[in-house]
TISELUM-13979 format. One line per 2 residues: number of its first residue (from 1); for each residue x, y, z of N, C-alpha, C, O. Coordinates in nm, 3 decimals, always signed. Each point is the difference from the previous one (the first is absolute). Example, Ala and Ser with C-alpha at 12.3 -4.5 7.8 and 13.67 -1.06 7.14 Angstrom:
2
1 = +1.319,-0.569,+0.780,-0.089,+0.119,+0.000,+0.090,+0.120,+0.000,+0.104,-0.002,+0.066  -0.139,+0.107,-0.138,+0.082,+0.119,+0.006,-0.077,+0.109,+0.073,+0.051,+0.111,+0.017
END
This chain:
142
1 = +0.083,-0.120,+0.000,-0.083,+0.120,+0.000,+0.087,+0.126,+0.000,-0.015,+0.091,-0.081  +0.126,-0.092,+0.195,+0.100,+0.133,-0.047,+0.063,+0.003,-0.109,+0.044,+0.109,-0.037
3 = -0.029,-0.188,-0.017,+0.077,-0.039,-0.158,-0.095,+0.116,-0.073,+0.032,+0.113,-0.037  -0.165,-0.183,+0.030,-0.084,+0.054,-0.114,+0.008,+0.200,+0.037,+0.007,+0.092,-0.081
5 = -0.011,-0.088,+0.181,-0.055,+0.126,+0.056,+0.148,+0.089,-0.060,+0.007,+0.103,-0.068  +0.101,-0.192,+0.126,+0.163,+0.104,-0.051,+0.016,-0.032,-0.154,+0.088,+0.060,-0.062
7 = -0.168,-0.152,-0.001,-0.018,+0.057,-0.160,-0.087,+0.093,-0.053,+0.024,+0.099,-0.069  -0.121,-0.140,+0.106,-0.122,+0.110,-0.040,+0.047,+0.155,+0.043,-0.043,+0.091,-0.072
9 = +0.132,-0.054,+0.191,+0.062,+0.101,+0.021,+0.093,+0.042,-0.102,+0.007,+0.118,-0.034  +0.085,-0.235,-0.030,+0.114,+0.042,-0.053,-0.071,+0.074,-0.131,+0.016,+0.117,-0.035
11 = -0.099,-0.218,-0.028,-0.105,+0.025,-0.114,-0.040,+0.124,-0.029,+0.004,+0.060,-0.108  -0.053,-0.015,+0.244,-0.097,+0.136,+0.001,+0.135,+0.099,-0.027,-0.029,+0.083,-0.087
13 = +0.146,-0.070,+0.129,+0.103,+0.120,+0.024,+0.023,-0.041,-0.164,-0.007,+0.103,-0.068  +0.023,-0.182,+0.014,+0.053,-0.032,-0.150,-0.117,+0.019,-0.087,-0.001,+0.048,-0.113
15 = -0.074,-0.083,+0.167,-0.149,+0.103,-0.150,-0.073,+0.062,+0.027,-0.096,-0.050,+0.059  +0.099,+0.193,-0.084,-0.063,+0.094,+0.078,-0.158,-0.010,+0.008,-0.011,-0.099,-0.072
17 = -0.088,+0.123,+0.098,-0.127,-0.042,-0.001,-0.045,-0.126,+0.026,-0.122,-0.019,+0.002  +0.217,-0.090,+0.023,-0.054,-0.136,+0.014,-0.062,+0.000,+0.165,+0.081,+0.023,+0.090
19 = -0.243,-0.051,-0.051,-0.028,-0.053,+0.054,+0.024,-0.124,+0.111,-0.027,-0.117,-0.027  +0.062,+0.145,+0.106,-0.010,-0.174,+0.141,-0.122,+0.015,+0.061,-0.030,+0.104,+0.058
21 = -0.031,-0.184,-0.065,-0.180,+0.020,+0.081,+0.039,-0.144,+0.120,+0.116,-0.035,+0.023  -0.220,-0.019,+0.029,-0.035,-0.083,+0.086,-0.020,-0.115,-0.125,-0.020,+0.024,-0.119
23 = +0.030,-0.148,+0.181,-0.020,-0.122,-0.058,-0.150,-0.050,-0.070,-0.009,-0.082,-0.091  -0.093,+0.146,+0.151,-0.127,+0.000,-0.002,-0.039,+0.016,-0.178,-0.004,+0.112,-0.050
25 = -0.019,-0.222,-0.023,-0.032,+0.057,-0.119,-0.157,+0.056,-0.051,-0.112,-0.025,+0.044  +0.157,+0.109,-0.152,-0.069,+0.101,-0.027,-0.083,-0.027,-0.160,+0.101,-0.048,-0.050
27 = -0.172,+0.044,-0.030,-0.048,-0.077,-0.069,+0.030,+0.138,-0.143,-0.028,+0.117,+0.021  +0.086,-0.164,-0.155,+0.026,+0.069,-0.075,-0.160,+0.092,-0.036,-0.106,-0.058,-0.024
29 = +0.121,+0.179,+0.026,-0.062,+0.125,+0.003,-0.084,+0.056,+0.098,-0.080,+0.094,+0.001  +0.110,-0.158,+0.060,-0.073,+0.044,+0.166,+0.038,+0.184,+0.035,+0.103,+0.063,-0.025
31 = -0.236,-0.015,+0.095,+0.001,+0.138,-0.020,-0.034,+0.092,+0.098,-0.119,-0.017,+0.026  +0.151,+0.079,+0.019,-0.029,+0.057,+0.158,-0.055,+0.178,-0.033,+0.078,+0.076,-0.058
33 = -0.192,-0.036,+0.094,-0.026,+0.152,-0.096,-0.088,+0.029,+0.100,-0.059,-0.088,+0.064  +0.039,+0.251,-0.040,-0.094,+0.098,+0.053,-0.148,+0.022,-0.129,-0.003,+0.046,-0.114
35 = -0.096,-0.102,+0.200,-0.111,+0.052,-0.053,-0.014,+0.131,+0.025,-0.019,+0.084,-0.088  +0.028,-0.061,+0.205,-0.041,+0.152,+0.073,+0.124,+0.019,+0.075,+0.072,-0.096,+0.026
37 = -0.040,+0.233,+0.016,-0.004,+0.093,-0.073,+0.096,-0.027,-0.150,+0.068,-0.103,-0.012  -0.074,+0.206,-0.092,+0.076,-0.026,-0.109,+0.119,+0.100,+0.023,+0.003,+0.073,+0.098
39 = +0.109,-0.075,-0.205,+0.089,+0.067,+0.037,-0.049,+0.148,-0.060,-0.071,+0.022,-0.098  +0.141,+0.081,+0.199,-0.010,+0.113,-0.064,-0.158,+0.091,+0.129,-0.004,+0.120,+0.027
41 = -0.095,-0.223,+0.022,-0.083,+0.026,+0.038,+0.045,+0.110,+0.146,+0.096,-0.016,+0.076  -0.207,+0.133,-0.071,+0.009,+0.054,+0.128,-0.112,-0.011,+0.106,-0.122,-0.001,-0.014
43 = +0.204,-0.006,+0.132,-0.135,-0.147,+0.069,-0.064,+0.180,+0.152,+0.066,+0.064,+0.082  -0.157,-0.060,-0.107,-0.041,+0.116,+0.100,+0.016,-0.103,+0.139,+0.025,-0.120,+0.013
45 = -0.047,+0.210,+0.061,+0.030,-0.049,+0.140,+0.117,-0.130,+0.080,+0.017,-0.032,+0.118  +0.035,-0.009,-0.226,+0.058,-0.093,+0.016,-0.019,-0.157,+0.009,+0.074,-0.092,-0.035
47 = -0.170,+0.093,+0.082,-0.109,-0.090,+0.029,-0.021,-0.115,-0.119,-0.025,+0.083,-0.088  +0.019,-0.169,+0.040,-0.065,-0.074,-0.085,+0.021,-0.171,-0.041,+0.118,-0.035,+0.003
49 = -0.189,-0.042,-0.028,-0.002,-0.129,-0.060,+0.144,-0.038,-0.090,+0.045,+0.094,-0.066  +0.010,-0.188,+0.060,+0.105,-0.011,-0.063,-0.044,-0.134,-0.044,-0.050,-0.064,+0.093
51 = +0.054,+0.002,-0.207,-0.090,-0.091,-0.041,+0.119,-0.105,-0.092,+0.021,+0.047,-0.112  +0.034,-0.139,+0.131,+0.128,-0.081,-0.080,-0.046,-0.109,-0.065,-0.076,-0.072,+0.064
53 = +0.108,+0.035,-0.205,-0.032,-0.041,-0.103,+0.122,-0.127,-0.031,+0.115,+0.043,+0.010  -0.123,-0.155,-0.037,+0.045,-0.075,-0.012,-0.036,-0.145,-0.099,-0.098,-0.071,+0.025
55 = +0.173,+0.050,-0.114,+0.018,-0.098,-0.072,+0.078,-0.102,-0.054,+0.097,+0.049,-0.058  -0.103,-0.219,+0.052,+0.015,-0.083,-0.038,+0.105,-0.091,+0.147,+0.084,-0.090,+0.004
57 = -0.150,+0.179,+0.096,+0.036,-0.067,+0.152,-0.211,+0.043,+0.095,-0.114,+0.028,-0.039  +0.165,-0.044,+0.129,-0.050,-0.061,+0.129,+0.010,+0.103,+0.108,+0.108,+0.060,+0.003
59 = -0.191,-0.028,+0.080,+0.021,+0.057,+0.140,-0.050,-0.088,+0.114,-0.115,-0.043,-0.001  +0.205,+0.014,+0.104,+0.004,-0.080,+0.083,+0.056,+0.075,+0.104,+0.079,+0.093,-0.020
61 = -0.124,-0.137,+0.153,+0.050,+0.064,+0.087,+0.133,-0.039,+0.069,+0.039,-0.113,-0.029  +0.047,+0.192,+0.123,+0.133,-0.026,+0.002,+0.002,-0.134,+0.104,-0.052,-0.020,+0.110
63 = +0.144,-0.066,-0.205,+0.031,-0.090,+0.126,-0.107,-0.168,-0.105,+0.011,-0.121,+0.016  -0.093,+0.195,-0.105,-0.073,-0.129,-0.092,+0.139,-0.008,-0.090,+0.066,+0.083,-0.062
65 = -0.059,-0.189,+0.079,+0.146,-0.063,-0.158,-0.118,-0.090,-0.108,-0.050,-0.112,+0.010  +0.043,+0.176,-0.072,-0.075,-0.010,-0.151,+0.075,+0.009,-0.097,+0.064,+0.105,+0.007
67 = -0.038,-0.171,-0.108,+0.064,+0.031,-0.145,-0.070,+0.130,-0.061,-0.120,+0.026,+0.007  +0.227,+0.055,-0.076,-0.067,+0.153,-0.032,-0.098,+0.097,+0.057,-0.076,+0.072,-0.066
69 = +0.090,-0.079,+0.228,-0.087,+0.073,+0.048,+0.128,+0.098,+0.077,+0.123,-0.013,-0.006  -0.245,+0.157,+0.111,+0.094,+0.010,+0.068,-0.102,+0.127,-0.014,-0.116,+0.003,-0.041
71 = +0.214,+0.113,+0.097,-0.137,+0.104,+0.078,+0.117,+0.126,-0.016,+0.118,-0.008,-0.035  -0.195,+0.116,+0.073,+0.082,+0.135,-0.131,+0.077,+0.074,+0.150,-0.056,-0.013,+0.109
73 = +0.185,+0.088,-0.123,+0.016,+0.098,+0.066,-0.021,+0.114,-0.098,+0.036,-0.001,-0.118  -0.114,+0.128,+0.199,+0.063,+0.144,-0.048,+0.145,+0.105,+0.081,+0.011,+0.033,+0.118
75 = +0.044,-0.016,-0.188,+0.069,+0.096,-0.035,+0.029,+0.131,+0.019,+0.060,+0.061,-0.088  -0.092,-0.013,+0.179,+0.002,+0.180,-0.018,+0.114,+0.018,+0.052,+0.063,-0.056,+0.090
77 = -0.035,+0.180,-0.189,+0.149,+0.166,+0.005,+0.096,-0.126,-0.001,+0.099,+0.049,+0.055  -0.070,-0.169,-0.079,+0.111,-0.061,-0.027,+0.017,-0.082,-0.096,-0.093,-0.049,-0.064
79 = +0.262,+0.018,+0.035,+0.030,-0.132,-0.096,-0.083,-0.131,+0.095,-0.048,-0.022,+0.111  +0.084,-0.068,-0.299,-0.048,-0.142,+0.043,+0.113,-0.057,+0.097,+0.109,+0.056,-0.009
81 = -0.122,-0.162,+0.103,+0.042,-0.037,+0.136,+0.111,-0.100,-0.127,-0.023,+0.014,-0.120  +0.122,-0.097,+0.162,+0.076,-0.079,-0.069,-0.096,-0.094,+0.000,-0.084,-0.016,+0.089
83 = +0.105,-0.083,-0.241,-0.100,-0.102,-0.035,+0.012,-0.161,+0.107,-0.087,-0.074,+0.045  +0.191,+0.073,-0.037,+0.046,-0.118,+0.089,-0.047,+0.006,+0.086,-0.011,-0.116,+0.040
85 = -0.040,+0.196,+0.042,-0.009,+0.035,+0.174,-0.118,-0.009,+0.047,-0.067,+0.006,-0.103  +0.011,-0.014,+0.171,-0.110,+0.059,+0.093,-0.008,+0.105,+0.009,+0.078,+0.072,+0.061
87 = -0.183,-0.037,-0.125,-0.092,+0.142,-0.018,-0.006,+0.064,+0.163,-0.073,-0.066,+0.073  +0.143,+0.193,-0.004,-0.033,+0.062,+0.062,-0.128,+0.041,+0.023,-0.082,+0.012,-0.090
89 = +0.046,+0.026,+0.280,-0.114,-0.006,+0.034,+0.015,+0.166,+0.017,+0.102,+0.018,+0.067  -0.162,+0.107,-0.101,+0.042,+0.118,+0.027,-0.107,+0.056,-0.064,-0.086,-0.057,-0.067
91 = +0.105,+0.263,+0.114,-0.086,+0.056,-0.065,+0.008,-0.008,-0.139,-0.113,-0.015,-0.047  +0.229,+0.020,-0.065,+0.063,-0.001,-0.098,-0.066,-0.162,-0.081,-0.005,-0.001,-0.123
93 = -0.021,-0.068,+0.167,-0.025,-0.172,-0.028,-0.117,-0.045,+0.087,+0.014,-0.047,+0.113  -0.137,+0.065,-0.178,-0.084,-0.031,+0.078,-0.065,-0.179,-0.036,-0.067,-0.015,-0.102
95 = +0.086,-0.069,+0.164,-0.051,-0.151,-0.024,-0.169,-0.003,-0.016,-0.063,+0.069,+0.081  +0.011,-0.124,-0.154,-0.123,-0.040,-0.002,-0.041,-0.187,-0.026,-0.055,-0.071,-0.084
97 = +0.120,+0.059,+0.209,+0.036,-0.143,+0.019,-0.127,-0.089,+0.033,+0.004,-0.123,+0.000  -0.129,+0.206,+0.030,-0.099,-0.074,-0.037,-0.076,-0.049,-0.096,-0.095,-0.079,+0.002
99 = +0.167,+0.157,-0.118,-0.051,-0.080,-0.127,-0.103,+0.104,-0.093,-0.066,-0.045,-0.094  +0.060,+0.232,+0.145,-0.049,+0.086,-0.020,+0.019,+0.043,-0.128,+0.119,+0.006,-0.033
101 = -0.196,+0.025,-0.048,+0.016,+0.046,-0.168,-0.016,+0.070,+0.029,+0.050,+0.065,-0.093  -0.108,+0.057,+0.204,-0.022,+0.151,+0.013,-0.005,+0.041,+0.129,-0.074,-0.053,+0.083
103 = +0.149,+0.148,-0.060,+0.020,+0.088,+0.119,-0.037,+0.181,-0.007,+0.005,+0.086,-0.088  -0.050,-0.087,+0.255,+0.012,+0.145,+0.023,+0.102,+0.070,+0.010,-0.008,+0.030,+0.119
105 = +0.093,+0.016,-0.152,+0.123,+0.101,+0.014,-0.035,+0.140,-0.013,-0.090,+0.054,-0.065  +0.189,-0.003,+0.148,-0.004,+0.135,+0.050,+0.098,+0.094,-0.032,+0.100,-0.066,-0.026
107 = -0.078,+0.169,+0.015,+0.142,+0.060,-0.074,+0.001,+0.156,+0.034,-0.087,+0.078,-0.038  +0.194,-0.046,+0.111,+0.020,+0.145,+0.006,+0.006,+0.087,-0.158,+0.027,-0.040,-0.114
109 = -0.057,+0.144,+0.155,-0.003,+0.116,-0.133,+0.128,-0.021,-0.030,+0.077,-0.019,+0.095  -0.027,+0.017,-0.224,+0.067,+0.016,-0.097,+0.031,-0.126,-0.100,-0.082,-0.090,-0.018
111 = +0.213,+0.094,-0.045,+0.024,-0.111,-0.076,+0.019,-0.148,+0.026,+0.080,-0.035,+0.087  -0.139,-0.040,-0.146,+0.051,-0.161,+0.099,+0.013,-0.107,-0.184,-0.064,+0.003,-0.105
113 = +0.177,-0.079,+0.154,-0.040,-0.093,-0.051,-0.041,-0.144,+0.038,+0.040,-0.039,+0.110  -0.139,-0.073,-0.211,-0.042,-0.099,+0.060,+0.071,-0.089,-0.108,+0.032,+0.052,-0.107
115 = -0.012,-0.158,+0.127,+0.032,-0.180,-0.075,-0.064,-0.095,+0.070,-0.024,+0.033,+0.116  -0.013,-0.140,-0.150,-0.030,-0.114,+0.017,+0.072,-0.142,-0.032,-0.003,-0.066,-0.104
117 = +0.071,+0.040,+0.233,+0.090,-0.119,-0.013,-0.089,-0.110,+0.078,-0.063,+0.014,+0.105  +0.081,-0.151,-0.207,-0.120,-0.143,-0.012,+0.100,-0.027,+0.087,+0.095,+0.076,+0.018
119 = -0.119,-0.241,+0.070,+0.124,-0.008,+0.097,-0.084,-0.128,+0.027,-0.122,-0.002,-0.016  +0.219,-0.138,+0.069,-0.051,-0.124,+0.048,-0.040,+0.027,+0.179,+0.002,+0.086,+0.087
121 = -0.041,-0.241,-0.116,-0.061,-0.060,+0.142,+0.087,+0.112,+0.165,-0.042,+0.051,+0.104  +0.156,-0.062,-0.166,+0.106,+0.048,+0.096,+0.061,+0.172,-0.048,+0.114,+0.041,+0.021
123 = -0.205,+0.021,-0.075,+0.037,+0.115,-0.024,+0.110,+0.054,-0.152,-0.005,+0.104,-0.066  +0.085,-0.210,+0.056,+0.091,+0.000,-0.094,-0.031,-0.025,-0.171,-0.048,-0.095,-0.061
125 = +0.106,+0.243,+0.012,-0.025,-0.028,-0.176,-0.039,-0.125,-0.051,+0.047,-0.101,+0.054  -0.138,+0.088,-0.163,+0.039,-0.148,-0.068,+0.076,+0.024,-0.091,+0.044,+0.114,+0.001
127 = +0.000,-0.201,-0.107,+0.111,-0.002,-0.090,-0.050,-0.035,-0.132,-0.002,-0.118,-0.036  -0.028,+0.190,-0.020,+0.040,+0.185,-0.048,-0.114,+0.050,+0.094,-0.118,-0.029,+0.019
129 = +0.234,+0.140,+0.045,-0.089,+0.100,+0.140,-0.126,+0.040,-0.120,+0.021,+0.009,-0.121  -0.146,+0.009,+0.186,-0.123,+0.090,-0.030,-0.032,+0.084,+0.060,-0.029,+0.005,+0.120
131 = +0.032,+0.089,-0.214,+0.000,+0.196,+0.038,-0.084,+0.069,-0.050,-0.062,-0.077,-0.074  +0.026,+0.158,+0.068,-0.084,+0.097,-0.048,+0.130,+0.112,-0.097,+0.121,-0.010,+0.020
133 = -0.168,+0.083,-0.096,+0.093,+0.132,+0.005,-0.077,+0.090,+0.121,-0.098,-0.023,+0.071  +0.186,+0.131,-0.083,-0.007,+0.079,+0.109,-0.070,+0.103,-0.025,+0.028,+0.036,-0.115
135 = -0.132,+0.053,+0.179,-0.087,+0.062,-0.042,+0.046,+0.155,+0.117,+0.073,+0.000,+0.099  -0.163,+0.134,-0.172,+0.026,+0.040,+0.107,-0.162,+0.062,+0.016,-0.098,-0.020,-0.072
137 = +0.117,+0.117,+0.221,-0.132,+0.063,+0.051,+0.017,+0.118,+0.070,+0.106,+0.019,+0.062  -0.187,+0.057,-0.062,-0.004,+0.121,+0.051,-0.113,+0.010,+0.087,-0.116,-0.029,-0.028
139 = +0.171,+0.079,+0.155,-0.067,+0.058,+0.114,-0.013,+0.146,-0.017,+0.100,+0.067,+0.024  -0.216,-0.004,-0.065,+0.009,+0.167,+0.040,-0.017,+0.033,+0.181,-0.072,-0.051,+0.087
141 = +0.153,+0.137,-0.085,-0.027,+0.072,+0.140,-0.135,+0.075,-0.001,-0.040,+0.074,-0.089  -0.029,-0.109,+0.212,-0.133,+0.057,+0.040,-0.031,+0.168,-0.008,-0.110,+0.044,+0.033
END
């Protein structure tokens, strides 16, 4: 297992953009996307539904080991977490480990951005990680 891990390291420093996710496989075109809000949108009060869209996998809650399933983190004001790892629990990385396609989120006035990273039983990328692109949103001040 450290073998694989100090190649897949060496790999990543030798091709720039190459991906290391978690072992968990991921099913060719599988798709992780914001219904709501869209990018570009300005959200009044901050306040609103965040609604995640997903295809040619599964939502399961954390801790179910299912082939191609697995349950979404969002993302806000930060990069994606490293693919190998366990997804941080924070304001920045919020888990929706019960298996939630849509959440309430809340957001101070100004600029934010959101992503959506798909993630297994145990929190960790599948392989090829599933992401969203990154969208952004605007909070006006009251």
């Amino acid at each position: 297992m450290k073998r694989s891990i100090l190649v897949a390291t060496m790999l990543t420093a030798l091709i720039p953009g190459l991906a290391v996710a978690g072992d968990t496989p991921a099913p060719a075109g599988a798709k992780v996307y914001f219904i709501w809000p869209k990018d570009g949108q300005t959200i009044k009060g901050g306040k609103f539904w965040a609604r995640f869209g997903l295809r040619e996998m599964g939502v399961a809650p954390a801790g179910v080991e299912k082939r191609f399933t697995g349950h979404h983190h969002l993302i806000i004001d930060a990069d994606l977490p490293p693919f190998d790892e366990e997804i941080p629990a924070s304001k920045n990385h919020v888990h929706y480990g019960k298996g939630y396609s849509e959440a309430r989120v809340e957001l101070p006035p100004g600029k934010h951005t959101l992503q959506l990273l798909f993630a297994d039983h145990n929190h960790i990328p599948h392989n090829p990680p599933v992401y969203s692109e990154k969208i952004t949103v605007y909070v006006p001040a009251d």
